[in-house]
C-alpha positions as CSV (number, residue, x, y, z in Angstrom):
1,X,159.5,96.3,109.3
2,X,160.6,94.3,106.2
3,X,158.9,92.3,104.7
4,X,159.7,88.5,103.8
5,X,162.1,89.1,101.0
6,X,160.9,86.7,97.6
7,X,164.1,84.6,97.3
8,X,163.8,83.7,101.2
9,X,159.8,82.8,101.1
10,X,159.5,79.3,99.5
11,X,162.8,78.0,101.0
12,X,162.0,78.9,104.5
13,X,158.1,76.9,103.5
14,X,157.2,73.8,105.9
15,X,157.2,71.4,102.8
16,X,155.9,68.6,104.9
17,X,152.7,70.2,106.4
18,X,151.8,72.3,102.9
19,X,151.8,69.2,101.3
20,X,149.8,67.2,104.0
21,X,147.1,70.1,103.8
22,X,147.1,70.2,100.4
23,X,146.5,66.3,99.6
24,X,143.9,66.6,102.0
25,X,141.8,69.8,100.6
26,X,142.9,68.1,96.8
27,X,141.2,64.9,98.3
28,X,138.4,66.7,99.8
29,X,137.2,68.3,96.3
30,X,136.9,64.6,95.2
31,X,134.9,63.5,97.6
32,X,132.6,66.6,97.7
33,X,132.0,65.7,94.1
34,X,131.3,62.0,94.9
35,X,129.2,63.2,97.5
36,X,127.2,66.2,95.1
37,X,127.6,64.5,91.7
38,X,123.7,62.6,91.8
39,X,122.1,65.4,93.8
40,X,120.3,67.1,91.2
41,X,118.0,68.9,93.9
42,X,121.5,71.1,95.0
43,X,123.7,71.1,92.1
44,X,121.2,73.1,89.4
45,X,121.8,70.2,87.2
46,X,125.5,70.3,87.2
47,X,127.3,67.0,88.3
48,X,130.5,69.5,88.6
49,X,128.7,72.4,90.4
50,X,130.3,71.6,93.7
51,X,133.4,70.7,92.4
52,X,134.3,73.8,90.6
53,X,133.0,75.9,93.8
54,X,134.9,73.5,96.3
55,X,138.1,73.9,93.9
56,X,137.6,78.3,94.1
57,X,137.5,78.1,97.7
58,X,140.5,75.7,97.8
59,X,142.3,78.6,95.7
60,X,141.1,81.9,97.4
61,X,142.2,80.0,100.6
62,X,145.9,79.0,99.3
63,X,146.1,82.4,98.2
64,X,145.1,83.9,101.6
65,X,147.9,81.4,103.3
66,X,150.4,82.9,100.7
67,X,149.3,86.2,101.9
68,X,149.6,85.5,105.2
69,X,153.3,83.8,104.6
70,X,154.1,86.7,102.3
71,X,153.1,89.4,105.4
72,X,154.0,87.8,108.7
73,X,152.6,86.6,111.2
74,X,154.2,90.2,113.1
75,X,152.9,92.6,110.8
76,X,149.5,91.4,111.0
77,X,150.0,92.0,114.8
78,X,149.0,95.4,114.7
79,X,145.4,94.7,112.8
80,X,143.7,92.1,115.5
81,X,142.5,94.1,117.1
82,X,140.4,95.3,113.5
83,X,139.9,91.7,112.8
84,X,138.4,90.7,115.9
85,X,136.0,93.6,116.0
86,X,135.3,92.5,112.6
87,X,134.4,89.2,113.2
88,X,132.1,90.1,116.2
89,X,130.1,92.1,113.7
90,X,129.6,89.2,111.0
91,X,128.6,87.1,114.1
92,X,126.3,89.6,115.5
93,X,124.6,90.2,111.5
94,X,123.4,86.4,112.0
95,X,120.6,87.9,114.0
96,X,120.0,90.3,112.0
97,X,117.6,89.8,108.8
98,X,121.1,88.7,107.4
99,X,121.4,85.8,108.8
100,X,119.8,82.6,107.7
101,X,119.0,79.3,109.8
102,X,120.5,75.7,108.7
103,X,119.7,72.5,109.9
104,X,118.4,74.2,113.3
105,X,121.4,76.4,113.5
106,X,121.1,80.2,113.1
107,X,125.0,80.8,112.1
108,X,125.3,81.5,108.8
109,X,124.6,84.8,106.6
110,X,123.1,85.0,103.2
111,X,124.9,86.8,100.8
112,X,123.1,85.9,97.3
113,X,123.8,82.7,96.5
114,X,126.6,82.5,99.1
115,X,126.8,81.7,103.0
116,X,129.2,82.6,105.3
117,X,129.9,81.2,109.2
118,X,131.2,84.2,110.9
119,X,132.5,81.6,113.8
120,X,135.1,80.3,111.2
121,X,136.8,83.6,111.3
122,X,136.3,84.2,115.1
123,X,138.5,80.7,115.3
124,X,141.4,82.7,114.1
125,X,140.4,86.2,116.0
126,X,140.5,84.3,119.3
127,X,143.9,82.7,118.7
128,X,145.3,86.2,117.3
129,X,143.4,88.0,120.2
130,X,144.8,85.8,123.5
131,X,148.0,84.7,121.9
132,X,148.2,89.6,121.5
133,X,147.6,89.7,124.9
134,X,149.2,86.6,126.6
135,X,152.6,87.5,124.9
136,X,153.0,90.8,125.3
137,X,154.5,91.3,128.3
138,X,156.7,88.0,128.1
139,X,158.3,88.8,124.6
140,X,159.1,92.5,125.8
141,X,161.1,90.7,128.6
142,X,159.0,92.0,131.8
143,X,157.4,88.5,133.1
144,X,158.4,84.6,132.4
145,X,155.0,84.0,132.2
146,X,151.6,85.9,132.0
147,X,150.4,87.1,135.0
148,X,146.6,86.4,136.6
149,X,145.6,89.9,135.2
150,X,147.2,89.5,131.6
151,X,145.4,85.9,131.8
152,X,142.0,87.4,132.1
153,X,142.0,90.3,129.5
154,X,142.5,87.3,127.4
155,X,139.5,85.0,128.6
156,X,137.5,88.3,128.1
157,X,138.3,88.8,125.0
158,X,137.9,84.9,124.2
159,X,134.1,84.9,125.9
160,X,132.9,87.3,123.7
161,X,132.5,85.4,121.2
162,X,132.4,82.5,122.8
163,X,129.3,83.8,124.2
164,X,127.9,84.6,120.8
165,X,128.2,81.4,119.5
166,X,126.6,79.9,122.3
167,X,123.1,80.8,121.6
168,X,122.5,79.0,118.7
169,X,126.0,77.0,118.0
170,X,127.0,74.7,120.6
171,X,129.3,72.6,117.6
172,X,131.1,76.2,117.3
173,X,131.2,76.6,120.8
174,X,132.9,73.6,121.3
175,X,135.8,74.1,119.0
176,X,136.5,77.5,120.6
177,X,136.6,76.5,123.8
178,X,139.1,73.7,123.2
179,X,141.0,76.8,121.3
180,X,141.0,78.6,124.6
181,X,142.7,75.7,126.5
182,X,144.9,75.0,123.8
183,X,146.4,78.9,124.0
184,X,146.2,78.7,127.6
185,X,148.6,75.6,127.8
186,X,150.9,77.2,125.2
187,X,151.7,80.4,127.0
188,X,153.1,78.5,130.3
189,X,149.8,79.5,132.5
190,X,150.1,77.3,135.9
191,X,147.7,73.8,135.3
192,X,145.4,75.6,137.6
193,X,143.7,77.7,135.2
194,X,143.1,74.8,132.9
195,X,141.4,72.8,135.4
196,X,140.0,75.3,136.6
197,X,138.3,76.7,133.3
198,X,137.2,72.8,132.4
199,X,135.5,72.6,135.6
200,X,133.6,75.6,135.1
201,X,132.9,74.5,131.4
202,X,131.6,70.9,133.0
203,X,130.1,72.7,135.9
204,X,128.3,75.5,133.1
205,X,127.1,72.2,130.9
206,X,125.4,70.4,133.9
207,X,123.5,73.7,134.5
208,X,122.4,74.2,130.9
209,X,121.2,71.1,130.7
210,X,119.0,70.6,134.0
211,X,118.0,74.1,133.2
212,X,115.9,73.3,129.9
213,X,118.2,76.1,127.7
214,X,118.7,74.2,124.9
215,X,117.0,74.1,122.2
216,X,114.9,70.5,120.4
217,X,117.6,69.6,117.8
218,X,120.2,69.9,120.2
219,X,118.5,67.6,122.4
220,X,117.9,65.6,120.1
221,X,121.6,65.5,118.6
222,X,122.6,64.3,122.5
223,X,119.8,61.7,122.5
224,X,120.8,60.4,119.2
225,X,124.6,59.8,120.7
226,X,123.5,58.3,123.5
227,X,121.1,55.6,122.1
228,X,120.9,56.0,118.5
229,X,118.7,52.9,118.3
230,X,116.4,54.3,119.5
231,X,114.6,56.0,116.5
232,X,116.6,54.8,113.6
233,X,114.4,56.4,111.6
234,X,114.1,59.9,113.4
235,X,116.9,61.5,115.5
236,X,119.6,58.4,115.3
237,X,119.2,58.7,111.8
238,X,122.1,60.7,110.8
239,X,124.3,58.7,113.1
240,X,122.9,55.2,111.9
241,X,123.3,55.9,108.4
242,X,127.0,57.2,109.0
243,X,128.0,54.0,110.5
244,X,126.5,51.8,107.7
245,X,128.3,53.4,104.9
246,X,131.9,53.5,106.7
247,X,131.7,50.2,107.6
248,X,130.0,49.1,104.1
249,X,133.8,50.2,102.6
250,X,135.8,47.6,104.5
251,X,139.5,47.6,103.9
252,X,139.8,49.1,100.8
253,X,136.6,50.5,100.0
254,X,134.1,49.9,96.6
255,X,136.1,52.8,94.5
256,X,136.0,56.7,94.1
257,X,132.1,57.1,93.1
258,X,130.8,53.8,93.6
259,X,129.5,53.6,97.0
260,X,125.8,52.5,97.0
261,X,125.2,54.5,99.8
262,X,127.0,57.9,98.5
263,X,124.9,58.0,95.3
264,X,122.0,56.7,96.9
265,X,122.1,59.6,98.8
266,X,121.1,57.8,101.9
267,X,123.4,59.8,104.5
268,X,122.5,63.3,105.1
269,X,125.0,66.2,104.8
270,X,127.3,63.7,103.4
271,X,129.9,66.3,101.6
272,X,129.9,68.7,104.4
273,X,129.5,67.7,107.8
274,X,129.4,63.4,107.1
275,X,132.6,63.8,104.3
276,X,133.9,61.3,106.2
277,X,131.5,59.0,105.6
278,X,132.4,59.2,101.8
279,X,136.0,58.2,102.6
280,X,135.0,55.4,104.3
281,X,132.7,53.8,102.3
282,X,134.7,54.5,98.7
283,X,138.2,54.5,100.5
284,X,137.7,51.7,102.9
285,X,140.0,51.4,106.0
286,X,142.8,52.3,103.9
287,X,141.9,55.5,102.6
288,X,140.2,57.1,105.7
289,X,143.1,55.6,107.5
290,X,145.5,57.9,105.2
291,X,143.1,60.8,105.9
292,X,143.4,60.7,109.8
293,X,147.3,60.0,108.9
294,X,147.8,63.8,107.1
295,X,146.0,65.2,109.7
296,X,148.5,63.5,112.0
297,X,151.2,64.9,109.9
298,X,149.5,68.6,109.9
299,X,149.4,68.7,113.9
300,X,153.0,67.3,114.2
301,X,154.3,69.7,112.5
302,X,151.9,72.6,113.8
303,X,153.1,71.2,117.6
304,X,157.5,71.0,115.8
305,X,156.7,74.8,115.0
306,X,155.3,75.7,118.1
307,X,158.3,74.1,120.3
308,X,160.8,75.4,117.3
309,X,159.1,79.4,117.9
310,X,161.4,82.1,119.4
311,X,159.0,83.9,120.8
312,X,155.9,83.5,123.0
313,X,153.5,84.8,120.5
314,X,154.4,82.5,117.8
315,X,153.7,80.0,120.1
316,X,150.5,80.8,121.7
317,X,149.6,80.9,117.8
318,X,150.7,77.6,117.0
319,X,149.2,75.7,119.9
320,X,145.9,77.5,119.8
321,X,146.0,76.0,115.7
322,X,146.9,72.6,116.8
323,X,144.2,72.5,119.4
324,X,141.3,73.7,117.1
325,X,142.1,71.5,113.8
326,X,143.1,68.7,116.4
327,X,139.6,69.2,118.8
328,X,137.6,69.4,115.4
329,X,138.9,67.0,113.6
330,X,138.4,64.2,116.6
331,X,134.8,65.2,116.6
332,X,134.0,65.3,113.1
333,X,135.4,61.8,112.6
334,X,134.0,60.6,116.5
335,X,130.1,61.8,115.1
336,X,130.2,60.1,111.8
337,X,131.8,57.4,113.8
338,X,129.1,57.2,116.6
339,X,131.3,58.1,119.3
340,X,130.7,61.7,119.6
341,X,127.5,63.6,119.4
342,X,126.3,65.4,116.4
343,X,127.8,68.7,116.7
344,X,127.6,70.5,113.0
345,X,131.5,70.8,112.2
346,X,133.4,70.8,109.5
347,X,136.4,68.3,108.8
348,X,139.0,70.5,108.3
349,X,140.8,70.7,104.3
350,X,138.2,68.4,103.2
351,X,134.4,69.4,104.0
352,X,132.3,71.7,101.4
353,X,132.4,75.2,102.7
354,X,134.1,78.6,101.4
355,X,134.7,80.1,105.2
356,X,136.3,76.7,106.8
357,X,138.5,76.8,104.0
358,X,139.6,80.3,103.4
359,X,140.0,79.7,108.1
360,X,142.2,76.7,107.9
361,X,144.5,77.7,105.5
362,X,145.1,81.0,107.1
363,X,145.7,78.9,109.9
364,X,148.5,77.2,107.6
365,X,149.4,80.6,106.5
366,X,150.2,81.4,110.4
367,X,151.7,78.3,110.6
368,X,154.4,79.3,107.9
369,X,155.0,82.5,109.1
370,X,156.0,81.3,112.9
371,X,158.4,78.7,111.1
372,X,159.7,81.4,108.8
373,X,160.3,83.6,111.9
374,X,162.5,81.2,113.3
375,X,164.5,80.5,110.3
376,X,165.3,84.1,109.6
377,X,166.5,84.8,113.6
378,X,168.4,81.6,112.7
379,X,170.2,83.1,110.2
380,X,170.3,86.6,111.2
């Protein structure tokens, strides 16, 4: 199979959506900094520390995008099923002496002074995984659509994980299950399955919860949604705090490092989960309204390349992408926001962490490389 030749690479590049992610992650290290710079309990005395680390991952994760580009989406075909059994066994070391417990959660490993979220990667091992098996049959030309059986194989594969994360990551969870509906709906699967599979997820949630299997903090995240007046000072904390400093910003926010609450440190997990909450107080209205506008522009062009693919596999890619950034990024915003419950994700391009990043711009990487497919069938 040949390989993308050099001359063809950046004029066949989405211009449009690498820019769009790229102001975003660009914007992100800034307000990682705002949000690090005073914090001399996690920074080791370095106003910068989190900066310069934020700004490495940024790199190592445009390079992994260029990779992807670079490769193809269709060469990598042939290694998912490596990937995904390598993702299962990061997510399995978290239980191991490996792994090491955040904020309640038991989902990242310790690797020196490193951590690493095995569930970023399974993100992208679902979507490769399902969107392997959904297409297969349809893009050798034996079925329209996939068929009941084909369908299954995939939701297999797609619980595994699924099932992982589950037991101590119901943010994670979350994200992969809109992932799942998301492929589902881009492979042409009759309506039935969706409903179906939301009815057992809402069906699944009702039991959990009148069952007594979660754990405190989770309970505690639900309570905080639901009346977060309730103790201001204890559970709705988080939540109350968010909502202060967004709507202390007003239309055009108090400046790139002035907000009183940013260096006063008073919101918690402000440069990873509550980044938002940076935005909005230093940015105002304006600039987080310019932030949910990128991301607007990155899932119009993820959903233009997924109608635009010539085959069903780059499309079950493509839609599986545009439902996880798009699922994520609505609760990320709706939690710092107080209209979502606390669920521990990321913002995608713009919160602190080396494993969201180096995941969502291999997600732009796949992105590239269904467009690219296109325009060299175009031209063939």
């Amino acid at each position: 199979m040949r390989l993308i030749s050099r001359d063809s690479l950046l004029r066949r590049v989405d211009w449009v959506l690498m820019l769009a992610a790229g102001a975003l992650s660009v914007l992100g290290c800034l307000l990682v900094w705002s949000a690090t710079r005073t914090r001399t309990g996690i920074t080791q005395g370095d106003p910068q520390y989190f900066l310069l680390r934020q700004g490495v991952n940024l790199a190592i994760g445009v390079a992994l995008a260029a990779g992807v580009m670079w490769l193809g989406h269709h060469r990598l075909r042939g290694f998912v099923p490596v990937f995904y059994a390598f993702s299962l066994v990061l997510m399995l070391l978290v239980f191991t002496p490996l792994g090491t417990e955040i904020n309640g959660q038991r989902a990242w490993l310790a690797i020196g002074d490193y951590t690493i979220q095995p569930g970023e990667f399974a993100k992208v091992a679902v979507i490769l995984g399902m969107a392997v098996i959904l297409a297969a049959r349809v893009d050798a030309g034996d079925r329209e659509h996939p068929g009941g059986k084909t369908i299954l194989q995939a939701l297999a594969l797609a619980a595994v994980p699924l099932m992982i994360v589950l037991v101590d990551d119901t943010g994670m969870a979350m994200v992969i299950a809109a992932i799942i509906l998301g492929v589902l709906f881009g492979s042409g699967t009759r309506i039935g399955w969706t409903i179906g599979l939301v009815v057992a997820g809402v069906v699944a949630a009702v039991l959990v919860w009148f069952l007594g299997l979660l754990d405190d903090y989770q309970i505690d995240r639900f309570a905080a949604f639901a009346d977060p007046s309730r103790d201001p000072s204890g559970v709705g904390y988080n939540t109350n705090q968010a909502r202060i400093a967004i709507g202390s910003g007003g239309l055009d926010g108090k400046g790139l490092f002035q907000g009183t609450q940013t260096t006063g440190q008073f919101v918690p997990e402000q440069h990873t989960d509550f980044i938002f909450t940076v935005a909005g107080e230093e940015l105002g209205f304006l600039g987080a309204g310019a932030i949910i506008l990128l991301l607007g522009v990155v899932m119009w062009r993820a959903l233009a390349i997924a109608r635009g693919a010539t085959e069903l596999y780059g499309t079950v890619i493509a839609t599986g992408i545009v439902a996880w950034l798009a699922f994520q990024s609505f609760e990320n915003i709706g939690m710092a926001m107080g209209i979502m419950p606390v669920a521990g994700i990321p913002l995608p391009f713009l919160s602190y962490g080396g494993t969201s990043m180096f995941a969502t711009w291999i997600a732009i990487g796949l992105l590239q490389s269904v467009r690219m497919k296109r325009a060299l069938s175009a031209s063939a």
